[in-house]
Rosetta silent file (secondary structure, phi, psi, omega in degrees, C-alpha in Angstrom):
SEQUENCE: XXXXXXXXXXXXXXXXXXXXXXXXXXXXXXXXXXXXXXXXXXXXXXXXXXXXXXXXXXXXXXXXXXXXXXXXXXXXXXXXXXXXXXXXXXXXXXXXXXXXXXXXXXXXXXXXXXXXXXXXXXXXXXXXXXXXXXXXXXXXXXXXXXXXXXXXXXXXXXXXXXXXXXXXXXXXXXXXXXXXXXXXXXXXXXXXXXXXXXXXXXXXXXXXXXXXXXXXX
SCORE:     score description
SCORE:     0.000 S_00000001
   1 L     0.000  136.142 -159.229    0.000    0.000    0.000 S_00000001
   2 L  -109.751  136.249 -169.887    1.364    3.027   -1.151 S_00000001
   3 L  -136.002  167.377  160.992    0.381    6.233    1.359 S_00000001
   4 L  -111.645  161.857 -159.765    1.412    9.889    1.000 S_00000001
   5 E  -141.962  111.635  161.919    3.168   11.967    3.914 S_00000001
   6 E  -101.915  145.037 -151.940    2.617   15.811    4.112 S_00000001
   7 E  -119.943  124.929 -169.978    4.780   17.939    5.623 S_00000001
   8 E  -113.483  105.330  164.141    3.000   21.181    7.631 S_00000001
   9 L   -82.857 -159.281 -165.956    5.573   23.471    8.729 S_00000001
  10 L  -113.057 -174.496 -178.769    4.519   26.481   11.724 S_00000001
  11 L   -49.127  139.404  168.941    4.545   30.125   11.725 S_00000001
  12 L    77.359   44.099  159.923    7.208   31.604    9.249 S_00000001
  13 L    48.480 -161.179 -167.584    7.731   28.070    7.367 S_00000001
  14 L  -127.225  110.694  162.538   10.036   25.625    7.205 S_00000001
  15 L   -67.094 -137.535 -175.245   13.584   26.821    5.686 S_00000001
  16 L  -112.913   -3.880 -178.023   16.164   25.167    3.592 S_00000001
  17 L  -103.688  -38.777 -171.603   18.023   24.016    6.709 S_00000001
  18 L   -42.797  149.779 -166.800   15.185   23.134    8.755 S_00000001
  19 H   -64.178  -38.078  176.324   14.538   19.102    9.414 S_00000001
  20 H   -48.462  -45.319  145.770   11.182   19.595    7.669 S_00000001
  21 H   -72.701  -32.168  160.180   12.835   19.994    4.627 S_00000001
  22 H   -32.752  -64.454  173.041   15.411   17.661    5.161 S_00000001
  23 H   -61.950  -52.595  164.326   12.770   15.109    5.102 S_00000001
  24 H   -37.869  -21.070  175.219   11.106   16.339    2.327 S_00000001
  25 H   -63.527  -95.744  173.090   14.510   15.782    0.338 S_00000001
  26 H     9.990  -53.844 -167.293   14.641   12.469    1.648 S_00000001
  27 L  -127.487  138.273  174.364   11.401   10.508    1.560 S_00000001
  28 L   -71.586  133.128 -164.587    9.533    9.230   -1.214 S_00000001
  29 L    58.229   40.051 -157.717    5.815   10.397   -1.599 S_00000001
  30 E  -136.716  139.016 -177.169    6.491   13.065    0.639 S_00000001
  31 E  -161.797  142.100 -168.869    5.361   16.603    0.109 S_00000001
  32 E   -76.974  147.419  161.475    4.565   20.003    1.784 S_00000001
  33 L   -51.139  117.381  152.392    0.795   21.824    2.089 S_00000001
  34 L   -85.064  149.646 -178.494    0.437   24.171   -0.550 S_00000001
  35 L    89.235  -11.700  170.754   -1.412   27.503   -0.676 S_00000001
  36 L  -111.238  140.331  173.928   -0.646   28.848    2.877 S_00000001
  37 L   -63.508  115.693  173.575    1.069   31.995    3.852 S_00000001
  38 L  -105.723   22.383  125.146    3.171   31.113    6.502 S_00000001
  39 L   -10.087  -70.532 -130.295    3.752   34.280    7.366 S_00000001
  40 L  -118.045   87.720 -166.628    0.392   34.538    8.185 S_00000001
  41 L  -102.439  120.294 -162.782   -1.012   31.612   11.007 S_00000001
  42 L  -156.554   98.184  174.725   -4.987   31.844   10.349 S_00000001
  43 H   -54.929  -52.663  177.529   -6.289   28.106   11.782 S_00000001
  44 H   -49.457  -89.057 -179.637   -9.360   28.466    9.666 S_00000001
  45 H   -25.298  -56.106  165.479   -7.084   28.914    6.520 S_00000001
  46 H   -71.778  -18.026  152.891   -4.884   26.192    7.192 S_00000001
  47 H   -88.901  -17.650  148.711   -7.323   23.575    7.854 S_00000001
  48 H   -38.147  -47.612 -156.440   -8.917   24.471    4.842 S_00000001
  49 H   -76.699  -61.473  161.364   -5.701   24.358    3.158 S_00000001
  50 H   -46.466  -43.828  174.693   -4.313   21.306    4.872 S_00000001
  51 H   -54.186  -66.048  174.143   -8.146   19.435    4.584 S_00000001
  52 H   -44.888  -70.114 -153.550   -7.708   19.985    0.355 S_00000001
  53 H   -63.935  -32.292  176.064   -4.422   18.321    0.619 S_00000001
  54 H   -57.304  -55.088  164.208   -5.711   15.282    2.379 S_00000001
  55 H   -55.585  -38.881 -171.727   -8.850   15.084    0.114 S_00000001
  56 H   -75.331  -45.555  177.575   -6.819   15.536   -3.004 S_00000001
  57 L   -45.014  140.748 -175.025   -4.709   12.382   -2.157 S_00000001
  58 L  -114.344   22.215 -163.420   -5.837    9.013   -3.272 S_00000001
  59 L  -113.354  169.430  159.435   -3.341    6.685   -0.942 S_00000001
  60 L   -78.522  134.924 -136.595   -3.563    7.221    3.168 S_00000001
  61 E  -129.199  129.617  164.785   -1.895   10.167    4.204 S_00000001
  62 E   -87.411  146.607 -174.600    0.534   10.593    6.885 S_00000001
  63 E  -114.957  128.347  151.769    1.056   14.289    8.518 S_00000001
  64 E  -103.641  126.120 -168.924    4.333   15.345    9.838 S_00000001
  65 E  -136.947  149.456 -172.474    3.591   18.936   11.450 S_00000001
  66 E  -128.635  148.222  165.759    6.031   21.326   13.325 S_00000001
  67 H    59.048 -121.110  163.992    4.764   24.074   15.611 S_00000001
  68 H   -79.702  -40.623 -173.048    1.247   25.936   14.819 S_00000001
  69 H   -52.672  -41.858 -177.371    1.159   23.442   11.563 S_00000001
  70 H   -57.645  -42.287  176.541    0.600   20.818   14.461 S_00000001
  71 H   -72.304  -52.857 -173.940   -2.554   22.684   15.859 S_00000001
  72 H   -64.135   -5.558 -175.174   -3.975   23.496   11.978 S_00000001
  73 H   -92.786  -65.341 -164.645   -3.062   19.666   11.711 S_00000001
  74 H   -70.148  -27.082  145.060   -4.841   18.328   14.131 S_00000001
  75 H   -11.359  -70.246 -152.294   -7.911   20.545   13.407 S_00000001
  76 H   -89.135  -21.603  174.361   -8.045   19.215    9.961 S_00000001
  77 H   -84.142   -8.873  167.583   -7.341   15.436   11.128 S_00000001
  78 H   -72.748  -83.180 -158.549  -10.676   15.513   13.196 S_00000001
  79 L   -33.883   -6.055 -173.297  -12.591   16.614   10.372 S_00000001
  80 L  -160.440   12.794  169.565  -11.248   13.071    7.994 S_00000001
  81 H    -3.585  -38.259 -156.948   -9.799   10.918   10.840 S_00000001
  82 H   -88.668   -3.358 -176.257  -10.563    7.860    8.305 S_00000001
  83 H  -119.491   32.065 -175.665   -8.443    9.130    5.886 S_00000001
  84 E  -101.544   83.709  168.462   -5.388    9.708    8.076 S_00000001
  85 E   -53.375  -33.394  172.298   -2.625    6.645    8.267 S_00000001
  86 E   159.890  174.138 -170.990   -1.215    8.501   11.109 S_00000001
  87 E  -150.784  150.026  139.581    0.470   11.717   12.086 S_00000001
  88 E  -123.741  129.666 -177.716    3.254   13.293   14.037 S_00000001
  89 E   -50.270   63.454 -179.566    3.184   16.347   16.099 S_00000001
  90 E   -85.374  123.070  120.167    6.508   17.959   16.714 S_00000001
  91 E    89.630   70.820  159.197    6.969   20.559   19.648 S_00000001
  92 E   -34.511  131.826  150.147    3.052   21.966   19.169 S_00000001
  93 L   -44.549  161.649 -176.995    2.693   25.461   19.278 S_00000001
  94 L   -92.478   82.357  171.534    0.757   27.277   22.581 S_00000001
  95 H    -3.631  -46.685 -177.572   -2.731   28.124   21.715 S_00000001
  96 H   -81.876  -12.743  158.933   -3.300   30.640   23.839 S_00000001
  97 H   -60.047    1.408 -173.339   -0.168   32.598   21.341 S_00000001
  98 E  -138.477  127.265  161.163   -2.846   32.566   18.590 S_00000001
  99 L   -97.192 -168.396  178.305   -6.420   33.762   17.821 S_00000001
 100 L   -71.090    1.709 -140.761   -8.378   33.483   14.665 S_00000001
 101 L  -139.251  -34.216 -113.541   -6.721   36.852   13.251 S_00000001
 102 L   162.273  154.096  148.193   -3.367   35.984   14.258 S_00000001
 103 E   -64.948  177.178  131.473   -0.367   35.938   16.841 S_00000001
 104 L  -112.862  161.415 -170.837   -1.742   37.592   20.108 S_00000001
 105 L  -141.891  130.231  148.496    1.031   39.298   22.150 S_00000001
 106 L     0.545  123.496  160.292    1.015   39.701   25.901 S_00000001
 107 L    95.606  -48.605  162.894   -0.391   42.243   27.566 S_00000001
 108 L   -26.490   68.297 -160.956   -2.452   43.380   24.749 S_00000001
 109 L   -58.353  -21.647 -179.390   -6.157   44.507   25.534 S_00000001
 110 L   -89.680   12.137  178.603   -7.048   44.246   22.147 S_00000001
 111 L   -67.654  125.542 -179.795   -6.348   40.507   21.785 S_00000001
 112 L   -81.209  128.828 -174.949   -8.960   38.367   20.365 S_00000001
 113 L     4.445  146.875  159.290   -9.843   35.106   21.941 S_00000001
 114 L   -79.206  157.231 -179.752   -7.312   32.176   21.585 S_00000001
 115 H   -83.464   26.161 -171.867   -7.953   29.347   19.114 S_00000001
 116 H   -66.555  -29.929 -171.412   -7.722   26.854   22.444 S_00000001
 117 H   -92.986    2.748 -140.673  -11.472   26.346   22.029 S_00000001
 118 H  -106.863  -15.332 -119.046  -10.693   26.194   18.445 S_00000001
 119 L  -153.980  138.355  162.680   -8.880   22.645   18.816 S_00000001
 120 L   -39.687   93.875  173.548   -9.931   19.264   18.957 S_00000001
 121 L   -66.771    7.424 -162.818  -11.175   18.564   22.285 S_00000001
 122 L  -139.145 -168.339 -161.112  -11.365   14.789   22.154 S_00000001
 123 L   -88.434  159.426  175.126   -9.309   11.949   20.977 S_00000001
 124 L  -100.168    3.913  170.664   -8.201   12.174   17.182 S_00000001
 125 L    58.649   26.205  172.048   -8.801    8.386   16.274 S_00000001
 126 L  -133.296  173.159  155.635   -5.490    7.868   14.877 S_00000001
 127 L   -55.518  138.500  178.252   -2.208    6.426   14.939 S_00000001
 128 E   161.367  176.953  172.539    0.615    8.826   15.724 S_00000001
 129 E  -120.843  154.904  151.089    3.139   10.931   18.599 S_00000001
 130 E  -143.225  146.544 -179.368    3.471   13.936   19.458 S_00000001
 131 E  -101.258  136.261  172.010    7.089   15.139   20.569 S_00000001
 132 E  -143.869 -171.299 -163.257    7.535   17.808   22.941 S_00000001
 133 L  -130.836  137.230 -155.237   10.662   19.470   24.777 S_00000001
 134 L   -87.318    8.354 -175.270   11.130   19.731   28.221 S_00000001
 135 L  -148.052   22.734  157.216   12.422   23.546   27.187 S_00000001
 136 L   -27.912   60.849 -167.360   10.028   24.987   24.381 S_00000001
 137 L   -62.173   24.619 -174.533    9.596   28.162   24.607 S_00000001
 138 L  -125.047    6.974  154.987    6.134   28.209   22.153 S_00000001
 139 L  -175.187  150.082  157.500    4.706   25.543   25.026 S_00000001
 140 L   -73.446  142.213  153.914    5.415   23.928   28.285 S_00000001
 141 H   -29.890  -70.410  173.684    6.182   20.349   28.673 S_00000001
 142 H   -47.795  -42.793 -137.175    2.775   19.867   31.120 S_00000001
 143 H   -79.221  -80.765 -151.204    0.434   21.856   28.725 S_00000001
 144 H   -51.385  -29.648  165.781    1.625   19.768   25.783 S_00000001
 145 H   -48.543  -57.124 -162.180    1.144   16.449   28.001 S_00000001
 146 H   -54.253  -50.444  174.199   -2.589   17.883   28.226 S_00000001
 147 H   -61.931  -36.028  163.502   -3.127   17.638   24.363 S_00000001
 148 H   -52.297  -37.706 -166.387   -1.448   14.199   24.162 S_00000001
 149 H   -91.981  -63.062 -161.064   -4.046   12.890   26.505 S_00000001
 150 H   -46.588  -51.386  171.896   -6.629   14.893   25.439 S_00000001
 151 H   -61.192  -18.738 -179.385   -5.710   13.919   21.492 S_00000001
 152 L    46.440   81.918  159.581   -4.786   10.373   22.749 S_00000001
 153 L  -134.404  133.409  151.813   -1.143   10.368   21.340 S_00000001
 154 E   -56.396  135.172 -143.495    1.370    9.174   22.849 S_00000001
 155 E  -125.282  120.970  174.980    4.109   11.744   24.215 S_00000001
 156 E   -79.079   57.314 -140.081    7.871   11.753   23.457 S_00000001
 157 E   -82.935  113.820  166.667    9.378   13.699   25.675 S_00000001
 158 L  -124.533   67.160  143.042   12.685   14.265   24.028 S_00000001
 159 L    87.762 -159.779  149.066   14.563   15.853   26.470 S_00000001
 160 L   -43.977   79.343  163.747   16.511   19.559   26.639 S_00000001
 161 L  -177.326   82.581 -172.309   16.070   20.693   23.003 S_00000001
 162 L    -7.823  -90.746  156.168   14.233   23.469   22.516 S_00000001
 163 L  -107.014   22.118  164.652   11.559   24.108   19.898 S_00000001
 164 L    54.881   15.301  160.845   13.011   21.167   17.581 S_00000001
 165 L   -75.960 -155.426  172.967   13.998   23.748   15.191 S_00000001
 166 L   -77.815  -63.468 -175.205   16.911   24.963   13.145 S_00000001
 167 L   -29.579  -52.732 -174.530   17.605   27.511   16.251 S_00000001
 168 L   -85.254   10.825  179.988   18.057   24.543   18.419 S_00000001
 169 L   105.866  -11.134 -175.769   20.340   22.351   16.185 S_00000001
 170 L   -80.620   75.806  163.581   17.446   20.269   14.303 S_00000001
 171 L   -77.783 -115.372  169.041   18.883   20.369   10.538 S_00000001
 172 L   -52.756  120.017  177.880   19.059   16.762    9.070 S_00000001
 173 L  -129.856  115.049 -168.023   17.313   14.703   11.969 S_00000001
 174 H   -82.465  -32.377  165.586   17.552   10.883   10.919 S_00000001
 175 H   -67.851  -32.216  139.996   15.650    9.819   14.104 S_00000001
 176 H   -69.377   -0.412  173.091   12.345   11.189   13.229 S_00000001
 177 H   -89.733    9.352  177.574   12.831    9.660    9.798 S_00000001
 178 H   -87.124  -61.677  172.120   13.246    6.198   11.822 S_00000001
 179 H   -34.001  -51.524  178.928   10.244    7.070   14.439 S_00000001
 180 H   -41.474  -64.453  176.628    8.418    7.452   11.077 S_00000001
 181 H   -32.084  -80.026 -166.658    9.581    3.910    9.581 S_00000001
 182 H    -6.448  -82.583  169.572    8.465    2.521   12.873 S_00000001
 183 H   -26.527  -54.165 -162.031    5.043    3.938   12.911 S_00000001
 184 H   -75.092  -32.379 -175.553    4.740    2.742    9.278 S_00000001
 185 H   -92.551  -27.687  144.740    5.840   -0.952    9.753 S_00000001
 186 H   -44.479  -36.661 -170.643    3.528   -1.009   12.646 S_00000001
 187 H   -76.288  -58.194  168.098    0.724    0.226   10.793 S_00000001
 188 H   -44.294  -35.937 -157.393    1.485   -2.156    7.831 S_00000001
 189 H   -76.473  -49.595 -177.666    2.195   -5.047    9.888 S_00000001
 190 H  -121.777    9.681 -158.608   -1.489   -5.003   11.579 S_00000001
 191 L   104.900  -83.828 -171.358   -3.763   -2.311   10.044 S_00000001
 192 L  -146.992  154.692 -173.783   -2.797    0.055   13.102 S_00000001
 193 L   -24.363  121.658  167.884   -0.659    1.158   15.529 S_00000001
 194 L   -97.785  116.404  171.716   -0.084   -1.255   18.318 S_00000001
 195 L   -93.399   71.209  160.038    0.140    1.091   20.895 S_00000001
 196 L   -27.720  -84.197  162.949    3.182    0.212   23.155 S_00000001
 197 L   -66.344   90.687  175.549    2.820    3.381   24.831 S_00000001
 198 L   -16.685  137.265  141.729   -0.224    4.542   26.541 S_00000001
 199 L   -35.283  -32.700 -157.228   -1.488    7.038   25.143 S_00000001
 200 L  -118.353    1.610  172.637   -2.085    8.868   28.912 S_00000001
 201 L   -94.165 -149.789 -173.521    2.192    7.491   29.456 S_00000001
 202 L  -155.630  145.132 -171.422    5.446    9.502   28.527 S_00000001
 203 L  -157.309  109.374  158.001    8.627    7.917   26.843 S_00000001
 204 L   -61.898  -23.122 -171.706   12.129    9.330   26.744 S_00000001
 205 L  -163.150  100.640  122.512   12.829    6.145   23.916 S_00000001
 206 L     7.214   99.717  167.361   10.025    4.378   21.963 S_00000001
 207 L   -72.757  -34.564  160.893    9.486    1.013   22.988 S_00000001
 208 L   -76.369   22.866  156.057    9.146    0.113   19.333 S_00000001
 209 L  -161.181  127.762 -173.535   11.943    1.885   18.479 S_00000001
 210 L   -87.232 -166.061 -169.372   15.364    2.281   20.995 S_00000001
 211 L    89.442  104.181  165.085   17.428    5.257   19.548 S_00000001
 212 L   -81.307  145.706  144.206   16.941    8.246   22.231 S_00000001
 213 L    15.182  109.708 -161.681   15.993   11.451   21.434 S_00000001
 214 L   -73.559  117.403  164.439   18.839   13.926   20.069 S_00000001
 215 L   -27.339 -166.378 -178.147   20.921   15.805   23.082 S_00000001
 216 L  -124.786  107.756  158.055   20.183   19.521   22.651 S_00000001
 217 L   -34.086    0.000    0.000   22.906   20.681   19.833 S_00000001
């Protein structure tokens, strides 16, 4: 079975150094969401944008998402759950940084609601991770625990390394394209994810795959 794997970068894209492309180099049937400014993070617009790419595919489509692409991701996987092979999260953005308009910035009286209520409130019905960093500064470690459980994904915590960006050392990162593999030969192997990890646990190293986390670079 042949599936496709779309690549959602966050606010301000994904650059030529960034892992997101790196993978995109890389992997076969693998391709980025087209049509959004990323400039410009407007949830409605990227779950539109992100929804179309899913619908236009005719194989089951894997999501790799970085940042705010992880919130407009998960958005757009409740709305087509069945047509979702599985997804991974890396180092979600904070909700409460974003409204419908926008960043919001601190402080601000003129801020409009956050898109927190905005967000899948229940489990997403799929296979997948989400990775988070015990030193994000676009979310805290607990918060992002709350959306693993809430999304019922299982949570990577991989360690001291900051928003899993270029900034922190994350060019080429060969360990999510193995965490991928993983995911994929589970999923082949039975149909779906044999979930090793609770969903509601935490894992410095993948029981189906040993290879820790990358130090912080």
């Amino acid at each position: 079975m042949s599936e496709k794997v779309l690549i959602v970068p966050g606010y301000q894209g994904s650059g030529d150094a960034h892992w997101q492309t790196w993978l995109e180099r890389n992997l076969a049937g693998c391709e980025r969401v087209s049509g959004i400014d990323w400039s410009k993070p407007s949830l409605p617009r990227w779950v539109e944008k992100i929804g179309r790419a899913i619908d236009a595919s005719t194989d089951p489509v894997w999501v790799i998402a970085h940042s705010f692409g992880c919130l407009a991701s998960a958005a757009a996987i409740a709305q087509q759950p069945t047509r979702i092979a599985g997804a991974i999260l890396v180092a979600p953005a904070d909700p409460q940084r974003f409204s419908s308009e926008g960043v919001r910035y601190p402080r601000e009286e003129t801020n409009a609601p956050s898109i927190a209520n905005l967000l899948p409130q229940h489990a997403l019905n799929i296979n997948g991770l989400l990775v988070a960093s015990q030193n994000d500064p676009w979310l805290a470690l607990d918060d992002a625990r709350i959306w693993a459980r809430r999304w019922r994904l299982p949570l990577m915590n991989a360690g001291y390394v900051g928003h899993i960006n270029v900034d922190s050392g994350f060019g080429p990162w060969p360990l999510l394209l193995s965490l991928l593999h993983a995911l994929r030969f589970e999923y082949h192997r039975s149909g779906k994810l044999e979930r090793r990890v609770a969903a509601n646990e935490e894992s410095n190293v993948l029981p189906f795959y040993s290879t820790r986390a990358p130090a912080h670079r």
